[in-house]
Steps between C-alpha positions, in 0.01 A plus 500: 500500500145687534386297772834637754420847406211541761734351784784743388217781483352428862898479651579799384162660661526343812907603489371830439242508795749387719756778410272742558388434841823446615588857350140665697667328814849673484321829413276537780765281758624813669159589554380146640839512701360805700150396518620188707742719686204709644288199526759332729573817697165575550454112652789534753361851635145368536675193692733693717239769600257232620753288678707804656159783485569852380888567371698822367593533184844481569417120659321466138803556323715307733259254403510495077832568528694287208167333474517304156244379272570287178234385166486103523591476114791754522821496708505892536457605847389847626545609855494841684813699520375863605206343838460820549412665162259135422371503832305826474333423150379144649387660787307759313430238214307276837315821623359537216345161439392498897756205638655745780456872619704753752427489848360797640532653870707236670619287235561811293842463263429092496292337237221235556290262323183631360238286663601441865264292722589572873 
């Protein structure tokens, strides 16, 4: 009987292990959900302002709009419902890390990508 009792010990551990990562993943999903949202966003802008040059903002959220991104071990799905409202905080959230910038002068209202070679 002693010699089952480490093999009952180490399934329950490794049961254990397992329940807890599974519950860390469906605590932070909503969070991963978004993080791949703006990562896929962020993609498709980059591509569609070097294949089409500088675009508006409402072009952007013509774009994204019902865009949807999904966790490969999860069937939840998010997507955008409000382009308009997620469209500014990517934009902003893009500035900031230097992917794309306003035009100025000409291009003014129209956004661009950061490094341009001409």
């Amino acid at each position: 009987m002693l010699k089952y009792l480490p093999w009952v010990l180490l399934m329950a551990l490794s049961t254990a292990i397992v329940y807890a990562w599974g519950l860390s993943k469906k605590q932070n999903q909503s969070r991963d959900l978004m993080a791949v949202l703006y990562d896929k966003c962020s993609a498709k802008v980059i591509k569609a302002l070097k294949k089409n040059g500088p675009m508006t903002k409402d072009q952007i959220e013509n774009l994204l709009d019902h865009t949807t991104a999904s966790l490969f071990y999860s069937r939840n799905k998010v997507s955008v419902q409000d382009p308009e409202k997620f469209t500014q905080t990517l934009l902003q959230m893009m500035e900031e890390h230097h992917l794309i910038k306003q035009g100025t002068g000409e291009q003014s209202g129209k956004y661009l990508l950061y490094h341009t070679k001409r």
